[in-house]
C-alpha positions as CSV (number, residue, x, y, z in Angstrom):
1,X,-58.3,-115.3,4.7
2,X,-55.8,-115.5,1.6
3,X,-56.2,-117.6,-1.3
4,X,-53.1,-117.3,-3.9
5,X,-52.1,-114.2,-1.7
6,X,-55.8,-112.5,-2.4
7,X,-57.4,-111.1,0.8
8,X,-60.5,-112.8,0.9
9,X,-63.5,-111.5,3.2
10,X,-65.6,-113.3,5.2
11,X,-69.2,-113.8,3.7
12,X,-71.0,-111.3,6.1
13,X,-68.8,-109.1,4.8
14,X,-69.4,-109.6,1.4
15,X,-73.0,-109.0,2.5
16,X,-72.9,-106.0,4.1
17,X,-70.8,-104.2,1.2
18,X,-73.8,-105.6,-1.3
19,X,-71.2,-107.4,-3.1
20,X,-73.2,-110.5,-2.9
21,X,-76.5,-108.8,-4.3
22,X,-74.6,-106.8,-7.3
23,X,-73.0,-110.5,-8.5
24,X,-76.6,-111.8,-8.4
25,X,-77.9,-109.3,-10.3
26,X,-75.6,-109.6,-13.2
27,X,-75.7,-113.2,-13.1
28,X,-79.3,-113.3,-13.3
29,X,-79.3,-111.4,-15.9
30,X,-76.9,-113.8,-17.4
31,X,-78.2,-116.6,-16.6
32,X,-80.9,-117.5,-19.5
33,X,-78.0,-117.6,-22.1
34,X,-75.4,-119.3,-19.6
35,X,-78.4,-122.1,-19.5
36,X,-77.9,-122.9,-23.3
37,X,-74.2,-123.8,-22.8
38,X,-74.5,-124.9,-18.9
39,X,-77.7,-126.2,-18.4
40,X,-76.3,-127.6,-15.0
41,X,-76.7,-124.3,-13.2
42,X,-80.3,-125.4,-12.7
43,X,-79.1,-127.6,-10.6
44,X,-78.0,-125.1,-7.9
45,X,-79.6,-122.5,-5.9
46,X,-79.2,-118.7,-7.2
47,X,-78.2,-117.2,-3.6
48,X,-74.9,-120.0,-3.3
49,X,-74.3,-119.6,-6.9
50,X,-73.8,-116.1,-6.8
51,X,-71.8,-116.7,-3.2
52,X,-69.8,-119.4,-5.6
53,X,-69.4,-116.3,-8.3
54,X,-68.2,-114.1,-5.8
55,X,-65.4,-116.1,-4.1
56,X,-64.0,-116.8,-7.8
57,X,-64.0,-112.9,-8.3
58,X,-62.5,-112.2,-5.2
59,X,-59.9,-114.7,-5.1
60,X,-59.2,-116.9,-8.1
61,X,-60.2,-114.5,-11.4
62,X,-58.3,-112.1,-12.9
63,X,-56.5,-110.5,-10.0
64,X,-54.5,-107.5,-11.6
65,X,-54.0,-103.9,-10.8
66,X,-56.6,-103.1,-13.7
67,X,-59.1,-104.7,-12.1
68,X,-57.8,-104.3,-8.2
69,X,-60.4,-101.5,-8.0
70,X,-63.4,-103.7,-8.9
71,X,-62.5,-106.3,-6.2
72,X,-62.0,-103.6,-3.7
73,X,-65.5,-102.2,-4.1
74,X,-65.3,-99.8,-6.3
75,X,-68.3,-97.2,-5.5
76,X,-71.3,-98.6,-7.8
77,X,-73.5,-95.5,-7.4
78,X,-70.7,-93.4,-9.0
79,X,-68.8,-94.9,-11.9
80,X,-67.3,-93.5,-14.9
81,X,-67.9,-95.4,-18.5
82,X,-64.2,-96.7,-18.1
83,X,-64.9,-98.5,-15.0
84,X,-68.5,-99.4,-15.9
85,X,-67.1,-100.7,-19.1
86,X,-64.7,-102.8,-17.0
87,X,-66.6,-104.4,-14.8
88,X,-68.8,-105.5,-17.4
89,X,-65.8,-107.4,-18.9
90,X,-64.0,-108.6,-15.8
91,X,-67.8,-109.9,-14.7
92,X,-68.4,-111.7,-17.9
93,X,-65.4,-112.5,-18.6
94,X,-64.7,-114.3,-15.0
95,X,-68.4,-116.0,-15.0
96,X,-67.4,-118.0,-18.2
97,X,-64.5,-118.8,-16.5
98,X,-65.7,-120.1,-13.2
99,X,-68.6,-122.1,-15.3
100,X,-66.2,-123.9,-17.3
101,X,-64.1,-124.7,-13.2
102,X,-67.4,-126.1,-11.5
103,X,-68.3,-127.8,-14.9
104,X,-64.9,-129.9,-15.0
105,X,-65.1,-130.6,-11.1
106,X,-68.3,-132.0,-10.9
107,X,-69.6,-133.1,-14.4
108,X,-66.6,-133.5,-17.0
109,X,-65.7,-137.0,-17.2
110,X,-62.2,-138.2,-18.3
111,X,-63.7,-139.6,-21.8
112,X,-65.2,-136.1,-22.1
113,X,-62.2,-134.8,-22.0
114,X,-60.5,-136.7,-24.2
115,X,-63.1,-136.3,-27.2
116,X,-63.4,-132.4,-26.1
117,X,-59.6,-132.4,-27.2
118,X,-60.3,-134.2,-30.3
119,X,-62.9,-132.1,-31.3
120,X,-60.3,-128.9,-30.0
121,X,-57.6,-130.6,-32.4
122,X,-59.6,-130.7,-35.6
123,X,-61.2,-127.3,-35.1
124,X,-57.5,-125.8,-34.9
125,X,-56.2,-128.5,-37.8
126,X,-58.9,-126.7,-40.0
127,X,-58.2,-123.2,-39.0
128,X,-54.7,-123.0,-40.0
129,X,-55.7,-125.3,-43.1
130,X,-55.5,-123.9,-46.5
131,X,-58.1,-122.2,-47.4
132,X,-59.5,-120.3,-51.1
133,X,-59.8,-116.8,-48.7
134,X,-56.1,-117.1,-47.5
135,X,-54.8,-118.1,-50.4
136,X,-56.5,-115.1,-52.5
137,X,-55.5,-112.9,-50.0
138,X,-52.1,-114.0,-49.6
139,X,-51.8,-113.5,-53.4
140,X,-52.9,-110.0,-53.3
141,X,-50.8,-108.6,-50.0
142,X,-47.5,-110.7,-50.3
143,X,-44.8,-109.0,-48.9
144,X,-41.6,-110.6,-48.9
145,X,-40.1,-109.0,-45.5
146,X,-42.4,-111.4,-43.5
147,X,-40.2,-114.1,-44.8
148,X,-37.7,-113.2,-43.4
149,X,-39.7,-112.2,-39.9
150,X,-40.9,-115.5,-39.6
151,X,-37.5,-117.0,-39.4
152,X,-36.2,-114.3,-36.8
153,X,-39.1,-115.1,-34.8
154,X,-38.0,-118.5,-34.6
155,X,-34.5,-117.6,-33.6
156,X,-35.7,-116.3,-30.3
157,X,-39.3,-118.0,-29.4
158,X,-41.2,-121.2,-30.0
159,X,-44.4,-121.8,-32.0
160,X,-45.1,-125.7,-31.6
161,X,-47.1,-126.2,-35.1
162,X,-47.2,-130.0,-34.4
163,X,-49.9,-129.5,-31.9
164,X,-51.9,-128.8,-35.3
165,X,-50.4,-131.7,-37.1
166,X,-48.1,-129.6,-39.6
167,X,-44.9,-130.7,-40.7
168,X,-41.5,-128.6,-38.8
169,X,-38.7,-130.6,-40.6
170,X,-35.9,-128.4,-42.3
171,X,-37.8,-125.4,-44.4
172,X,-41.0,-127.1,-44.1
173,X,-41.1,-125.4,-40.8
174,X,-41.0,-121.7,-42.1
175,X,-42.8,-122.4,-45.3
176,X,-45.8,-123.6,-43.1
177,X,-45.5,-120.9,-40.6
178,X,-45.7,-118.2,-43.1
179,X,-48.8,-119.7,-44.6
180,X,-50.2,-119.3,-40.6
181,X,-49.0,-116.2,-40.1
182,X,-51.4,-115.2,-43.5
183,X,-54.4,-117.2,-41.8
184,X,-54.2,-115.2,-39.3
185,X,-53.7,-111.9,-41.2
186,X,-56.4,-112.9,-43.6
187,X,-58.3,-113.0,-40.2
188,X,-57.6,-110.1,-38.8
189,X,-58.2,-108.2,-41.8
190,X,-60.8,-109.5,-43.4
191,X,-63.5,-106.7,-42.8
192,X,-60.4,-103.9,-44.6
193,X,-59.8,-106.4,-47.4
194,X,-63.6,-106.7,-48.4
195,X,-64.1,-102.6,-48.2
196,X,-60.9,-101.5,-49.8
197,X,-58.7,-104.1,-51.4
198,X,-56.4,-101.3,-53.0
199,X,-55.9,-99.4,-50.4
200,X,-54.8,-102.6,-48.0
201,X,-53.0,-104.3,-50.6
202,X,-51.0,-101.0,-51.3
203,X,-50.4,-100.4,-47.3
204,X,-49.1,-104.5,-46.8
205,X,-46.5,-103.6,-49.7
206,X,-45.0,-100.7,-48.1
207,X,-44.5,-102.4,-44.4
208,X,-40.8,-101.9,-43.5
209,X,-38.8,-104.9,-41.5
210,X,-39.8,-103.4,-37.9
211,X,-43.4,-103.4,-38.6
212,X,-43.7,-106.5,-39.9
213,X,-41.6,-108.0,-37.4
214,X,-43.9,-106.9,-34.5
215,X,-47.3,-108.0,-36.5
216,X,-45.4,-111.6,-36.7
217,X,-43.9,-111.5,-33.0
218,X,-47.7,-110.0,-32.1
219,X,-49.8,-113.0,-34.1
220,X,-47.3,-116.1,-33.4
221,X,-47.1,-114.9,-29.4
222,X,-50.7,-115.2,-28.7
223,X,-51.2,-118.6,-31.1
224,X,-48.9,-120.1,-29.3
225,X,-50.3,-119.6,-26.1
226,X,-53.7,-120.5,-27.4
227,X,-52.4,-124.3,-29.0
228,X,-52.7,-127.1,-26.7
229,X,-50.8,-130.4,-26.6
230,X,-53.2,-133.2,-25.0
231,X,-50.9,-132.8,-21.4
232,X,-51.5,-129.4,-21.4
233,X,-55.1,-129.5,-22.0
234,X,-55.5,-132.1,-19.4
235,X,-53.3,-130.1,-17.3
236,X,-55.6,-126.7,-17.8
237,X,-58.6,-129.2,-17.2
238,X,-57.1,-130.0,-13.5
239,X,-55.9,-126.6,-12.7
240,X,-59.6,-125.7,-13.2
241,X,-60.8,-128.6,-10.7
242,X,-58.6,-127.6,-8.1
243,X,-59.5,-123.9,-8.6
244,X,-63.4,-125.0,-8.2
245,X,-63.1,-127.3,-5.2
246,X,-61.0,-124.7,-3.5
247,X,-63.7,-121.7,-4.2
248,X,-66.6,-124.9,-3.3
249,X,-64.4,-125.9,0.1
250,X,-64.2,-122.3,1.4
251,X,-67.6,-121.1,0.5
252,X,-69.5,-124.0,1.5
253,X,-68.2,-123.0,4.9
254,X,-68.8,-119.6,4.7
255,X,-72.1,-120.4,4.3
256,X,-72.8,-122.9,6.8
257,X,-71.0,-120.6,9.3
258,X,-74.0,-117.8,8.5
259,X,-76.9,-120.4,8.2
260,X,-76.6,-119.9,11.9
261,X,-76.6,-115.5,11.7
262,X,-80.9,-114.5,11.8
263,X,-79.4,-111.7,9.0
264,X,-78.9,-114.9,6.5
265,X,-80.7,-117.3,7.7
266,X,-83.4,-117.2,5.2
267,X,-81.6,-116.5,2.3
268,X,-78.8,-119.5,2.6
269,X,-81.3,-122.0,4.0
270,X,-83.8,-122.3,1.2
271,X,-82.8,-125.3,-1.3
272,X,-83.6,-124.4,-4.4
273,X,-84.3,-121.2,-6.6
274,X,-88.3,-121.3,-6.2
275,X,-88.7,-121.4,-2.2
């Protein structure tokens, strides 16, 4: 089968490659601290979770060439730190993810929703806020040339700072973009800025135009794809529900289709984790 033009194999399949078994390991070893933020996994059975898991990785996570390897079954028994490191990534990485799918199908309510994007709003409102550590910092490590970068960025992309409630009007616009743009370097170099304030200070006076025009382009890309109007939160929110009842809808069948193989039967038949 294909899902989003994914090959997708049949669950025997899965369980005669030992796909199945290596995603229940890991999530079981994940599982106590996915119960603080998810306590509804209790609610399901370990072997269909981990079927659940595995459909998500094969089909719906992050289906690149980086990680084409790992959904193709990779040889476990022989890995190199590269790819162990990688699946370790892509595994955690894609968990979360399907977690946060089943959790808005089936237990997210619409008020939920609404107050998680509150609560979203104000956390980024405060972020980009000013703040006594971005302000001492931006005092120490001015450099003039990212004036300038901020306004070329804005001749050629968008960065939509009235998702965070600040004002865009005439220079308003740039004056508060800069002021974002030194959150986030403040941020990024915190840890160098505590250790050696000399030698960092020194180093942000002598960026040239190119540099500082990619750190801008480089910070202000990845915000913007990060802040979320209320539509497209809610629109992220049902993407995820369709992605979870489609992974649900096919494995659900999978599994009834092998309740009926002796191989299976014991494993998919049990109801919950302690039988």
């Amino acid at each position: 089968m294909r899902v989003d033009n994914v090959y997708v194999r049949k669950l025997n399949e899965l369980y005669e490659v030992g796909y199945i078994d290596k995603v229940k390991r890991y999530y079981l070893m994940c599982k106590d601290t996915l119960l603080n933020e998810y306590p509804f996994i209790e609610n399901y059975n370990d072997e269909v979770m981990s079927i659940y898991i595995a459909y998500y990785f094969q089909s719906i996570a992050i289906n690149t060439d980086e990680y084409k390897h790992i959904t193709d079954y990779l040889d476990y028994d022989n890995l190199s730190d590269n790819d162990r490191n990688a699946i370790i990534t892509y595994y955690s990485d894609s968990i979360l993810e399907w977690m946060e799918s089943i959790y808005e199908l089936e237990y997210n309510t619409d008020e939920n929703a609404k107050s998680s994007y509150k609560s979203y709003k104000i956390s980024c409102i405060n972020e980009y806020s000013e703040n006594k550590f971005t302000n001492k910092f931006m005092k120490d490590c001015y450099n003039e040339i990212f004036e300038t970068t901020v306004k070329v960025y804005f001749l050629n992309n968008k960065l939509d700072l009235e998702k965070i409630d600040m004002d865009v009007e005439g220079d308003k616009l740039y004056t508060n973009a800069l002021y974002v743009l030194y959150v986030l370097l403040s941020k990024g170099f915190r840890k160098e800025y505590e250790n050696n304030k000399r030698k960092l200070i020194k180093a942000f006076k002598n960026i040239e135009y190119n540099e500082a025009l990619e750190i801008t382009n480089t910070y202000f890309l990845s915000l913007d794809d990060e802040l979320c109007s209320f539509e497209e939160f809610m629109e992220l929110r049902n993407l995820r529900k369709d992605i979870a009842r489609e992974v649900i809808r096919f494995a659900d069948n999978e599994i009834e289709e092998q309740k009926l193989n002796p191989k299976y039967q014991r494993r998919l038949i049990k109801q919950k984790n302690n039988e």
